[in-house]
N, C-alpha and C positions, 0 to 999 in steps of 0.2 A: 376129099382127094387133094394132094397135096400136087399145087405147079410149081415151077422151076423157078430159082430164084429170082423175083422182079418184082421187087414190094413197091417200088417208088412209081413204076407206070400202073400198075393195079392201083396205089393209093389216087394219081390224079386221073383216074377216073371213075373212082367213088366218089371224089370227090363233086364230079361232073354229073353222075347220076344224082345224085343226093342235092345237088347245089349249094355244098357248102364249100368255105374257101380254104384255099388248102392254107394249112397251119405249117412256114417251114421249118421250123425245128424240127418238126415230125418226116416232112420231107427230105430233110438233110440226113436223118437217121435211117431211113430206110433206104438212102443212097448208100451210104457207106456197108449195111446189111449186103445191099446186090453187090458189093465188090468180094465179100469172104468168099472164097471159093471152096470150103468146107462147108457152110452153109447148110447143104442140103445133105449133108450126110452126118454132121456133132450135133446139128440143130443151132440156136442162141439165143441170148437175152437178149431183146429191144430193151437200152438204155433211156429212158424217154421222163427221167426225174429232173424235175423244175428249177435243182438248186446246184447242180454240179457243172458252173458254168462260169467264165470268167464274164465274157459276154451276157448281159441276158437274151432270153428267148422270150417268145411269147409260149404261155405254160398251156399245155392239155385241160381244156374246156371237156363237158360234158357233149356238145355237138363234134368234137372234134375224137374223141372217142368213139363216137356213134360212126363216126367214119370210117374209123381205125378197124375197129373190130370186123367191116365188112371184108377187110383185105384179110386180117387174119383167119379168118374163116375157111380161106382157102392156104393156109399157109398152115401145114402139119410140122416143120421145119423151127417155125418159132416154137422155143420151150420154156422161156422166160420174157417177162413183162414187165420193166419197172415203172412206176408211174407214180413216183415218192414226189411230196413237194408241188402238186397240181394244183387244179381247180376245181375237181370234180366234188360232186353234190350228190344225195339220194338218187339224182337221176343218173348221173355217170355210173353210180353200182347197180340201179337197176339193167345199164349197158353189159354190167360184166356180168351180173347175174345171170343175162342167159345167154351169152358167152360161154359162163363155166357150162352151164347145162348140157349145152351142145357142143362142145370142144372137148379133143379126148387127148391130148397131145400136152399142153399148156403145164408145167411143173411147178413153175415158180411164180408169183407173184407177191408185187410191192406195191402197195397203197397209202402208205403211210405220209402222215400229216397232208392228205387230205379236209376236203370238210362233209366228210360221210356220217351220216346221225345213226339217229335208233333203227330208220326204218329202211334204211340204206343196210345196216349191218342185219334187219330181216330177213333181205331180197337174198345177200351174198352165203349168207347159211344157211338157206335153204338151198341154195342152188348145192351146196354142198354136201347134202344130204344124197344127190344122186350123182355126183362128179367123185370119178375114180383113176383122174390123173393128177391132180394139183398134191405136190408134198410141202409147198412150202406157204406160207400166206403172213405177212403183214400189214395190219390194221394201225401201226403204233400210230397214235398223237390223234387219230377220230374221234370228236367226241360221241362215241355209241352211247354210252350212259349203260348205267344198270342193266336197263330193260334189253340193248342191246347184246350187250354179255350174255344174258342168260339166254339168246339165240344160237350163242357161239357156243353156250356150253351142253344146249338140247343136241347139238350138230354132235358134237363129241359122243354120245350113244350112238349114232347111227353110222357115221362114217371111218371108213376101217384103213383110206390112204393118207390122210393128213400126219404129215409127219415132224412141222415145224410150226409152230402159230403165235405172231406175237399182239398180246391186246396189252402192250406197256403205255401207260399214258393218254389211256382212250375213257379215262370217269367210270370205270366199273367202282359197282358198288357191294355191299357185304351181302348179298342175297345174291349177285351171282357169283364172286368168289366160293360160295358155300358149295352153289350149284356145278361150278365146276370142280371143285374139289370130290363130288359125290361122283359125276361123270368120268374124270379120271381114275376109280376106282374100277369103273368097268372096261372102258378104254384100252386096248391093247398095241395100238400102232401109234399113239401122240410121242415123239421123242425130245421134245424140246418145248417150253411155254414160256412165254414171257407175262409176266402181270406185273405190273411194277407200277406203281402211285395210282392206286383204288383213290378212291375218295370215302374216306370211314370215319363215321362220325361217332364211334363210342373206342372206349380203350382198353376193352374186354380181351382179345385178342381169339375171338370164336374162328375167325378165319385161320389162323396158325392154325389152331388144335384144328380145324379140318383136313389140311395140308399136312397135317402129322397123322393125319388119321387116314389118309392116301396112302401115305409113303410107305408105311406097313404094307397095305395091299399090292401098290401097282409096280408092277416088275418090267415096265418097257422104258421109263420118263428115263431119259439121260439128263436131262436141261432144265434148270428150275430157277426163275427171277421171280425173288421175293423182295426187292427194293421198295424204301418208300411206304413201306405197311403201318410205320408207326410199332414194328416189335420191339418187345422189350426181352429180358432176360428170359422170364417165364418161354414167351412162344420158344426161344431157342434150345429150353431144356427141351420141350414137347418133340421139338424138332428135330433133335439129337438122338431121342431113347426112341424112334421110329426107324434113324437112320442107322441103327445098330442092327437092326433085320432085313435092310435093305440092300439089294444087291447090284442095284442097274444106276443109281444115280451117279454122274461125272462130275457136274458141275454145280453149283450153290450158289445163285447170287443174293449176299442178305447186307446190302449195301444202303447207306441212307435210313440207318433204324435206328433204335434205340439201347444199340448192344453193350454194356459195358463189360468189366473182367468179369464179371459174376458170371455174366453168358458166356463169354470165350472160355469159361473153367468147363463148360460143358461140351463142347468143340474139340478142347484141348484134350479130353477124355476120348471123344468120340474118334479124333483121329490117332491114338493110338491102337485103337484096334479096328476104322472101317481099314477096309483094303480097296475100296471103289472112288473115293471119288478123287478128282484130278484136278479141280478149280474150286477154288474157294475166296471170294471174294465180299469183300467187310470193307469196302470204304465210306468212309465220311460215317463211322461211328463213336463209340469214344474205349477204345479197348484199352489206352492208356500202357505204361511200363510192363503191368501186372500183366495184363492179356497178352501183352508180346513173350510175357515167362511164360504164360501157357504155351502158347503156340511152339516156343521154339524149343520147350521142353520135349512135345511129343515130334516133333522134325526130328532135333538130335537124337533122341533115343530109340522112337519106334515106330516111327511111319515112315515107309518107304515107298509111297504111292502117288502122295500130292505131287503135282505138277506144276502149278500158277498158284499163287500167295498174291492178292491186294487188302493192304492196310493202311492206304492213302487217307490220310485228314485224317485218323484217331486219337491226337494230342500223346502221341509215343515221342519218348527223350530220346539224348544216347543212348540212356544205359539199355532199354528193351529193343532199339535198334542193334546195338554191339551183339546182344544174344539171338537177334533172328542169324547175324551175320555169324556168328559163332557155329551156329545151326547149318549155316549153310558151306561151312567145312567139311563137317561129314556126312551132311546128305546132301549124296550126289543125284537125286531124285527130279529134285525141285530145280526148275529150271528157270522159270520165270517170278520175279518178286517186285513189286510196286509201291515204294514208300514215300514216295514225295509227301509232301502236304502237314509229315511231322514236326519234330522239335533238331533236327541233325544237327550236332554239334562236331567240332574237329573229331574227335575221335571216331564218331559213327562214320561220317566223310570216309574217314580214313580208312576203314575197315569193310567197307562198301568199295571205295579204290581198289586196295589190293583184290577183292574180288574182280573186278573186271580185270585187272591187271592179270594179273596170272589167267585169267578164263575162263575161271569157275561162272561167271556171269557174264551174259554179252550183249550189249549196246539193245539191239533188238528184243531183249526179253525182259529188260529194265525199266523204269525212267525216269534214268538219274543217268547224269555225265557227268568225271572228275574234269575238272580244273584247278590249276594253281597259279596261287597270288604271292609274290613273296615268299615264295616256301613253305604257303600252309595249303591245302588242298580243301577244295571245296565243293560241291554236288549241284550242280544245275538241273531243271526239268526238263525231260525228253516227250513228246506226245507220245507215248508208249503203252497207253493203259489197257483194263481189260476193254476198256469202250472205246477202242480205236477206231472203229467203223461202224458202231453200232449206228449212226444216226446219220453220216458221210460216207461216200470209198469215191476214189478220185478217179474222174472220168478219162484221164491220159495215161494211166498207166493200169496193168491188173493188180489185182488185188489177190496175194495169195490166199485161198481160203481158210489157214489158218490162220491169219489177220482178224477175219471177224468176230471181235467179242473175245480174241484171244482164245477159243474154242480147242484150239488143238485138233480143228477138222474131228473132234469126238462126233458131230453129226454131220457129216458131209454130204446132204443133200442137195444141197444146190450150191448156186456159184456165192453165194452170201449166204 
């Protein structure tokens, strides 16, 4: 049963039963919670990540969660959790593991870069297995290892409310990438996954062709980070002739791989005739001029669906710059495009200019700024990227939720 908003007297005297001391960071957030006066009827996130602070705090210990969650327990009203950037340990997740179990209200939760292991990410997917309100969960930067993945990926068979789950940067390994690439096959509610920097120690690429061997089947995944895999060419053909029968995917992250034109010829292919996806994201690969012909061949001619373009760091000249921009005369489609990190020379500059100038492009969906010197015009970097909040969101102001990830609110389940 839920009481009336008053997190801050409830929490000091948990803290008083318990005899532990109250942590005020945690105090000071639960002050500001009893002020919303929508509170008890929009519900909110407890903001409570260790790193969003000009000031420091003293960061969320494992006893100071044990505290926490007593107050929540009575609190139906809280529906997100963050708790990014802590201290918590195996024992703190054993705190939230039976938390999830017995909380039926809780949507959102943030864990990420913690130091939660294997047997920490046991406790939390299991408890998962019988928790049918959490949509949204991030583990990123734990190292769970392997062993832990393939907990997260047994969860994925049983549980039919997770709707956002990021294991990017937590040491999975190729036995549970496989495993969850097999569980997504049956999976029918997962809409978004993040797996990004496995640790894989051969250069076979059996995890692509299983994630190619997914995307045939599974008709719910909106959201797919594939960064970091070490793909080459090959995985992206595998990747491409799956997403020709695929109907539900938005988004593509294949960032930090090994893709050059040879791959982007399969892309370039593939987006002239998907009609589904909306983000497509290739930074820091090496797509080079060539790959920029791909791409802006099938823009200009025959894709009128993409939405977000990143091809930040691929060692692109003007000249494959001048043809994305060329592209982005007659398709009025493509909203957002991200090219810093290339070779920009005056003329690309310049042809990037007149797009903002006129308003084919705007400041917020770029990042790149004109400036002029003397009469030449030049392109400055904007924090603008598709990871503009993947790993921060600033605690003094909102964050509109299609800010995160550049998402396009395509899965708008929580407030991040």
């Amino acid at each position: 049963m839920s009481v009336l908003p008053d997190l801050h007297l409830h929490y000091v005297q948990a803290c008083q039963n318990l005899s532990q001391p109250e942590n005020p960071f945690i105090a000071r957030v639960l002050q500001e919670a009893d002020k919303n006066d929508e509170i008890s009827t929009k519900g909110i996130t407890l903001k409570l990540a260790g790193n969003n602070h000009l000031v420091p705090v003293p960061r969320v210990t494992d006893d100071d969660l044990r505290v926490l969650v007593t107050v929540l327990d009575q609190a139906a009203f809280v529906t997100g959790l963050d708790l990014a950037y802590n201290l918590l340990t195996d024992a703190g997740a054993e705190t939230i593991a039976t938390f999830l179990q017995e909380n039926s209200t809780l949507q959102y939760l943030n864990l990420m870069f913690n130091d939660i292991g294997t047997s920490g990410a046991e406790l939390i997917a299991e408890a998962l297995h019988s928790n049918q309100s959490l949509v949204h969960l991030r583990m990123t930067g734990n190292k769970i290892g392997n062993q832990g993945g393939m907990f997260f990926a047994s969860m994925l068979k049983i549980n039919s409310t997770l709707k956002k789950l990021d294991l990017g940067d937590c040491d999975l390994g190729l036995q549970c990438l496989i495993a969850t690439a097999i569980a997504l096959t049956e999976n029918t509610s997962l809409k978004a996954i993040n797996l990004n920097r496995p640790l894989l120690s051969n250069q076979q690429e059996e995890t692509t062709v299983h994630m190619a061997r997914m995307l045939r089947s599974n008709s719910s995944l909106v959201e797919l980070h594939l960064g970091k895999h070490g793909m080459k060419n090959f995985g992206v053909e595998q990747l491409c002739e799956a997403l020709y029968g695929n109907s539900s995917l938005r988004y593509l992250d294949l960032s930090c791989n090994n893709i050059t034109h040879d791959g982007v010829k399969f892309l370039g292919e593939l987006l002239k005739r998907n009609k589904t996806l909306r983000i497509l994201d290739l930074d820091a690969n090496r797509i080079e001029d060539i790959g920029a012909m791909y791409l802006s061949e099938a823009l200009e001619t025959r894709n009128m669906t993409l939405q977000a373009l990143s091809i930040v760091s691929n060692n692109i000249t003007g000249e494959g710059l001048l043809a994305l921009a060329r592209a982005l005369e007659s398709n009025t489609t493509l909203t957002h495009i991200y090219i810093w990190g290339n070779k920009l020379d005056r003329d690309s500059s310049g042809a990037f200019w007149e797009l903002l100038d006129m308003g084919r492009l705007e400041l917020g969906c770029t990042d790149v700024a004109p400036y002029e010197v003397d009469g030449e015009v030049f392109l400055a970097e904007l924090s603008h990227g598709l990871g503009k909040h993947r790993y921060w969101a600033p605690r003094s102001a909102a964050v509109d939720p299609g800010a995160a990830n550049a998402s396009l609110e395509i899965v708008p389940v929580s407030e991040y």
